[in-house]
C-alpha positions in Angstrom: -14.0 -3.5 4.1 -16.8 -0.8 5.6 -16.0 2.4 7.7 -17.3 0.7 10.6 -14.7 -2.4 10.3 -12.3 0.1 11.4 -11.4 0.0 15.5 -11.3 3.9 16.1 -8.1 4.6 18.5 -10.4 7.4 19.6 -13.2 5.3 21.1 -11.3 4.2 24.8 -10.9 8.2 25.0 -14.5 8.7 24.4 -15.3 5.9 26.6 -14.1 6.9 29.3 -15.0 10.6 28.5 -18.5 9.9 29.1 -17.9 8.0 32.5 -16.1 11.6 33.9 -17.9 14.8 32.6 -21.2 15.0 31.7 -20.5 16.8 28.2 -18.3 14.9 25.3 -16.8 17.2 22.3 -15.4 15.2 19.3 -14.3 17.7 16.8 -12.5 16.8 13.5 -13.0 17.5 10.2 -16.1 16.9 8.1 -16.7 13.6 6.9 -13.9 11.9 9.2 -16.1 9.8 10.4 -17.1 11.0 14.0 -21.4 10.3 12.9 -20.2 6.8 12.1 -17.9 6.6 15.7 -21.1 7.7 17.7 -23.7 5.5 16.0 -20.9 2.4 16.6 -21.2 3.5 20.2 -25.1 3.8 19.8 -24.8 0.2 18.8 -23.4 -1.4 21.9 -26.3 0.9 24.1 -29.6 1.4 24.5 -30.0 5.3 25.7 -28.0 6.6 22.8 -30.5 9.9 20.8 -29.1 11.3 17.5 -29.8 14.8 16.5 -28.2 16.2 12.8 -28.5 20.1 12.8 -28.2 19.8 9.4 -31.2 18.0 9.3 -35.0 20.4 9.4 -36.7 17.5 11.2 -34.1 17.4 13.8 -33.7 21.2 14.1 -37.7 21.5 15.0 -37.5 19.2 17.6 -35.4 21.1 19.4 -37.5 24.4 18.9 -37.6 24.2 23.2 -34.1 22.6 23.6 -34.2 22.9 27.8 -37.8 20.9 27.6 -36.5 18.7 24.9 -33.1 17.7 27.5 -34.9 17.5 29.8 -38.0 15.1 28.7 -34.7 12.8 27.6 -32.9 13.4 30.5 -32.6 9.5 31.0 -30.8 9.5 27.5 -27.2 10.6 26.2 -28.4 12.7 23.5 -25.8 13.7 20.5 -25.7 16.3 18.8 -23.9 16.8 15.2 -22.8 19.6 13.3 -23.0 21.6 16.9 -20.9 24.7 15.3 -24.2 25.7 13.8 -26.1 25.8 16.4 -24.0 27.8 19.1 -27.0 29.3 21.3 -27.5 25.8 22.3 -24.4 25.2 24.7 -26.0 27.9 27.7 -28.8 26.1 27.4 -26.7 22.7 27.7 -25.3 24.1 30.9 -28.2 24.9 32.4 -29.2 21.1 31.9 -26.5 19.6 32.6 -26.6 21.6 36.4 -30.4 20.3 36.8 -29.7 17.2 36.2 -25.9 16.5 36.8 -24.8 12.9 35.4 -22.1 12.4 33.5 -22.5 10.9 29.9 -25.2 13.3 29.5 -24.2 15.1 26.4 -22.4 14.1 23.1 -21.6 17.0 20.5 -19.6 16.5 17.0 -18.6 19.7 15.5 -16.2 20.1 11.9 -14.8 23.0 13.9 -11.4 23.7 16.0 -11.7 23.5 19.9 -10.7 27.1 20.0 -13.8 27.9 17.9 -15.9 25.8 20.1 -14.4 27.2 23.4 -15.8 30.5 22.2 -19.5 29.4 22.1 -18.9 26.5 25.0 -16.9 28.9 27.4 -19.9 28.1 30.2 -19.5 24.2 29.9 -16.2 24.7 31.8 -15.6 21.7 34.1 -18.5 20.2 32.1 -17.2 19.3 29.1 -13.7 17.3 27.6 -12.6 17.6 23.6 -12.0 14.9 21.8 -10.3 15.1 18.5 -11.1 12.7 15.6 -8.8 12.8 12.8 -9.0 11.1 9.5 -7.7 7.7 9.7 -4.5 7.0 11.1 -1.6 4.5 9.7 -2.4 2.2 13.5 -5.9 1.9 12.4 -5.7 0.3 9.1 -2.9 -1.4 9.1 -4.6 -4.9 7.8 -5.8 -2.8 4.7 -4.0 -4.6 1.8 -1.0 -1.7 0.8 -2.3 0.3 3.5 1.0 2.3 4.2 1.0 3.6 -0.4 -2.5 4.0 -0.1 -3.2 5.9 2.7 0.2 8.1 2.0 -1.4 8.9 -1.6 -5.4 8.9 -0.9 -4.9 10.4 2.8 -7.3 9.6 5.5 -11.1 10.5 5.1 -12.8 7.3 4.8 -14.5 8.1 1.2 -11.2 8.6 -0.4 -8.6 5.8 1.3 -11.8 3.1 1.0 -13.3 4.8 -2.6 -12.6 2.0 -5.4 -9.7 3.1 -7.3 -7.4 5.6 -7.0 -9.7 7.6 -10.4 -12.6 7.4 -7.9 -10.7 8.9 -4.4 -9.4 11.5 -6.4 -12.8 12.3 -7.7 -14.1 12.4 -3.8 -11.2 14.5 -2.9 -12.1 17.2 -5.4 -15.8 17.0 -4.4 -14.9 17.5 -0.8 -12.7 20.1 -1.7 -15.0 22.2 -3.6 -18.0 21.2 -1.1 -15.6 22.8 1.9 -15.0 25.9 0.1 -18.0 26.4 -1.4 -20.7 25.4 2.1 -18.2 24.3 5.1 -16.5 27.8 5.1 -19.4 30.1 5.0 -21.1 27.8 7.6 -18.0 28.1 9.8 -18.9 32.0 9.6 -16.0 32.8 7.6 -17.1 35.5 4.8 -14.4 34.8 1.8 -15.2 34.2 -1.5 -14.4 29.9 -2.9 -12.1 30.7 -5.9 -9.9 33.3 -3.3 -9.5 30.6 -0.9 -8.9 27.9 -3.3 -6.4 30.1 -4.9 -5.0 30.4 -1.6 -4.4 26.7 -0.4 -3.1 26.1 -4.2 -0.4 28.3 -3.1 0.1 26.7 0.3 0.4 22.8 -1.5 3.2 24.5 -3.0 4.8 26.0 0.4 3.8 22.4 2.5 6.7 21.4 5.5 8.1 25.1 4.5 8.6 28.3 6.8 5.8 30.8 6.7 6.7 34.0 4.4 3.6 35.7 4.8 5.2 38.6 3.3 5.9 37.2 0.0 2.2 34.9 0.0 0.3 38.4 0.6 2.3 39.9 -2.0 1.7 37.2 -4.5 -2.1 37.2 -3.7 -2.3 41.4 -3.2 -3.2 41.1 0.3 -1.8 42.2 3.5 0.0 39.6 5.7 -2.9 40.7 8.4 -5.1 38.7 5.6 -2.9 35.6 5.2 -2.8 35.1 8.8 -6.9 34.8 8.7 -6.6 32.8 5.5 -4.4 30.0 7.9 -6.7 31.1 11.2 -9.1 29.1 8.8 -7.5 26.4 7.3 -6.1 25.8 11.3 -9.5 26.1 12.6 -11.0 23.3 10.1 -8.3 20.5 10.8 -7.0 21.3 6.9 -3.4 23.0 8.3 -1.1 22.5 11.2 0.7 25.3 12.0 4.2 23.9 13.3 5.9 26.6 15.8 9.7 27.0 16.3 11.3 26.3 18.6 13.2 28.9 20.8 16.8 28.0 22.4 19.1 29.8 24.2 22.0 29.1 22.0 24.3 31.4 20.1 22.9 31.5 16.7 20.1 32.9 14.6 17.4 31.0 14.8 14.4 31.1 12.7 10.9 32.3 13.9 8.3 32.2 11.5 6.1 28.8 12.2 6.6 26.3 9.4 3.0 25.1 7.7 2.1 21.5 7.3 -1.3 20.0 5.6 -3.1 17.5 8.0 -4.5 14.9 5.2 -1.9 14.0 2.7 -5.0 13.0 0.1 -6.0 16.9 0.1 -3.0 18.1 -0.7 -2.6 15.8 -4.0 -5.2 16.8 -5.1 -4.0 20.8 -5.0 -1.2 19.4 -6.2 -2.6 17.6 -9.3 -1.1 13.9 -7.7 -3.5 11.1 -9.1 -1.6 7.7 -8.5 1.9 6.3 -6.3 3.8 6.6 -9.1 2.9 10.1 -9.2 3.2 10.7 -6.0 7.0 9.5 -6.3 8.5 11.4 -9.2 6.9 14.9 -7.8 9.1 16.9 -6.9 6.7 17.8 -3.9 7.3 14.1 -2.6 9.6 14.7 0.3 7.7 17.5 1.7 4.6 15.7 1.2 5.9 12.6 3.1 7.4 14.9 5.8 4.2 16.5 6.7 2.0 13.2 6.6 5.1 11.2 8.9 4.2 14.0 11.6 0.5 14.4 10.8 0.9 10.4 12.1 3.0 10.8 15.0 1.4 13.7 16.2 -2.4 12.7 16.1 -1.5 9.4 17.6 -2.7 9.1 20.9 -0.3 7.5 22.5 1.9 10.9 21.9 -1.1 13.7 21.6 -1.0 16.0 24.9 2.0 14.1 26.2 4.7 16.3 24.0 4.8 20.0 22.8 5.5 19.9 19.4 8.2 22.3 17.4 10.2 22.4 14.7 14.0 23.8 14.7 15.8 25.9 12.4 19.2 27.9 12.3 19.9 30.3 9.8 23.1 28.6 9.8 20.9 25.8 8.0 21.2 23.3 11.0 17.6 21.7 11.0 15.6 18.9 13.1 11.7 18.5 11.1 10.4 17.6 14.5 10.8 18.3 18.3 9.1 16.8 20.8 9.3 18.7 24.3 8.1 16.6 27.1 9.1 19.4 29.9 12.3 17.1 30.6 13.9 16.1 27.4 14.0 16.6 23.8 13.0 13.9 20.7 14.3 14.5 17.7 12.3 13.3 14.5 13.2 13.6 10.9 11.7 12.7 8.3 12.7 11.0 4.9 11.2 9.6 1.5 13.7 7.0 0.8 14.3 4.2 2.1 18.0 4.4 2.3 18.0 7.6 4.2 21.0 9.9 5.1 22.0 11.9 7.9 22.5 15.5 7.0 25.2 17.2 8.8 23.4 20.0 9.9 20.8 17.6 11.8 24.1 16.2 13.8 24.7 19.8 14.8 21.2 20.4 15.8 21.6 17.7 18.2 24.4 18.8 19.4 23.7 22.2 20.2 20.1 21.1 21.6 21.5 18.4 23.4 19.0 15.8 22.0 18.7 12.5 24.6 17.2 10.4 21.3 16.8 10.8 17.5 14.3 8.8 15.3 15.2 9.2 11.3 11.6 8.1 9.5 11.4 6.5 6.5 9.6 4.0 4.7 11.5 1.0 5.8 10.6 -2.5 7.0 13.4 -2.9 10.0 14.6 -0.3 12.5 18.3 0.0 12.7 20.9 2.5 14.7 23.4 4.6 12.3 24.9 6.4 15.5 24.8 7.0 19.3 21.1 7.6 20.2 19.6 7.9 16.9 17.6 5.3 15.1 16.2 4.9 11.4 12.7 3.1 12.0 9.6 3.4 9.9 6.3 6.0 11.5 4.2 2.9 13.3 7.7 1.1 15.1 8.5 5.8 15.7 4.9 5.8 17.4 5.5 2.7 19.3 8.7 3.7 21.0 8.0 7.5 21.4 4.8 6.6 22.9 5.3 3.6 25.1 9.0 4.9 26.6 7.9 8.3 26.7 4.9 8.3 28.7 5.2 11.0 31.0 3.2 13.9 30.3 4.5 17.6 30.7 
């Protein structure tokens, strides 16, 4: 099966993005696949125009950008790699109020919407960001072993699709070293590759932990001022969520520093040295790796994305819950396990207790949801997605 046999959960959002505001941002990371998502679209219409600003020819045409909008006014012109390219969103604003019609614009950029909000500030009511992440567990769920696979390749397309496990390892490393070495300098970030590979070496190692930027500064002889623009980067490019805690009003301790968790599960084997499942299972990185991929899932989903604040909770009594979901009315519990005969720590039942949790989900890789106690249910990520998202619609 191709890239394009796979039904992007993104594309009703985009759909419908371009019937409301004249200017469509999907961001993700590079090679993600949001080219492939817009020339899918391009497919099904007529009036689509592709520009690469990666690509010379593509770059020249748009020496005059307002005359070049506005000779194509009739069309929905897209533009890719936008981040590069910056001085171009005044000039998209200025078209967009000659000529108001929504669908007008489509721009892909490998860069977070904060960084784009920077450059795009005067597209406001214009313009709605879409995020495209790698591929999720709901879209390739009739891949044969999709659930292994795309736990131990992650979710660019290259690597979960790339013949062999050898051969998706061997993308991995190439996009690895092609991000430190081009995407980072491009993203106008001035730090040097073997530093910053150095750096999220040491962070596979710290993955679904608590933040010590203290002791990562001193292992790397840098100020914590430093780490926190190492992980502004790493945020910025889709390779880290940054997981905040969660603050209650309760009588004990609670921890503060924001626990760190890497978005594609494939990138962080490959820091880590992981080449095959069976790998992958005797590492003694395996639960924390499974952790942060089970709320990479549930979180990029969009059935739950923008509906829920997301936290994690942690005492320094030791009472811990991986996963909070805030809705603005009640709490969700999530946590997450590698077996598939999980347990129920007893400092998750106090966490529950003193947050007065309405419903628990315990993930794990198991075929068959079942309850274990009042309100809290072992289930596997896709049946977690399916009940968070469908019985907890409303948004905050």
């Amino acid at each position: 099966m191709s890239v394009g046999s796979v039904e992007r959960k993104a594309f009703e959002n985009i759909r419908k993005s371009l019937k409301d505001v004249p200017v469509t941002a999907i961001l993700g990371p590079r090679q993600c696949g949001k080219t492939t998502v817009v020339k899918m679209l391009a497919k099904k219409r007529s009036d689509f125009l592709l520009l690469d600003m990666e690509n010379p020819a593509d770059i020249q045409a748009l020496q005059d950008p307002a005359a070049f909008f506005d000779y194509y006014s009739n069309k929905t012109i897209c533009i890719d790699e936008i981040q590069r390219k910056p001085e171009l969103f005044p000039i998209l604003r200025y078209s967009v109020d000659k000529n108001r019609r929504n669908g007008r614009f489509i721009v892909l950029g490998s860069a977070s919407p904060q960084l784009i909000r920077q450059s795009s500030e005067s597209l406001a009511g214009r313009i709605r960001y879409i995020e495209l992440t790698p591929f999720l567990i709901n879209e390739i769920s009739n891949f044969e072993n999709f659930y292994n696979k795309l736990w131990l390749r992650g979710g660019f397309p290259r690597a979960f699709l790339a013949n062999g496990d050898e051969s998706s390892f061997e993308w991995r490393n190439d996009f690895i070293k092609t991000f430190l070495e081009r995407d980072i300098p491009q993203l106008g970030f001035n730090i040097g590759a073997s530093k910053m590979r150095r750096v999220w070496t040491m962070l596979s190692n710290a993955n679904a932990s608590i933040l010590n930027r203290s002791k990562l500064g001193e292992s790397l002889g840098v100020s914590h001022h430093t780490i926190n623009s190492y992980l502004d980067i790493l945020s910025d490019s889709f390779m880290l969520r940054v997981l905040p805690p969660y603050e209650a009003n309760i009588k004990k301790r609670l921890v503060k520093s924001p626990k760190i968790l890497f978005r594609d599960s494939g990138i962080l084997h490959n820091l880590l040295g992981i080449k095959n499942y069976k790998d992958l299972r005797s590492n003694m990185n395996c639960g924390s790796s499974y952790e942060a991929f089970a709320i990479e899932q549930i979180l990029s989903d969009i059935s739950i994305a923008g509906k829920f604040e997301p936290y994690f909770y942690r005492s320094h009594q030791g009472e811990e819950i991986d996963l909070l979901l805030d809705n603005g009315k009640e709490l969700i519990a999530i946590e997450c396990k590698s077996s598939s005969s999980p347990d129920i720590p007893k400092g998750l039942l106090t966490a529950i207790k003193d947050l007065n949790i309405s419903k628990t989900f315990i993930v794990a890789p198991v075929s068959k949801e079942y309850p274990v106690a009042d309100n809290i249910m072992v289930c596997g990520i896709q049946r977690c997605i399916e009940l968070v998202g469908s019985k907890y619609p409303t948004q905050k």
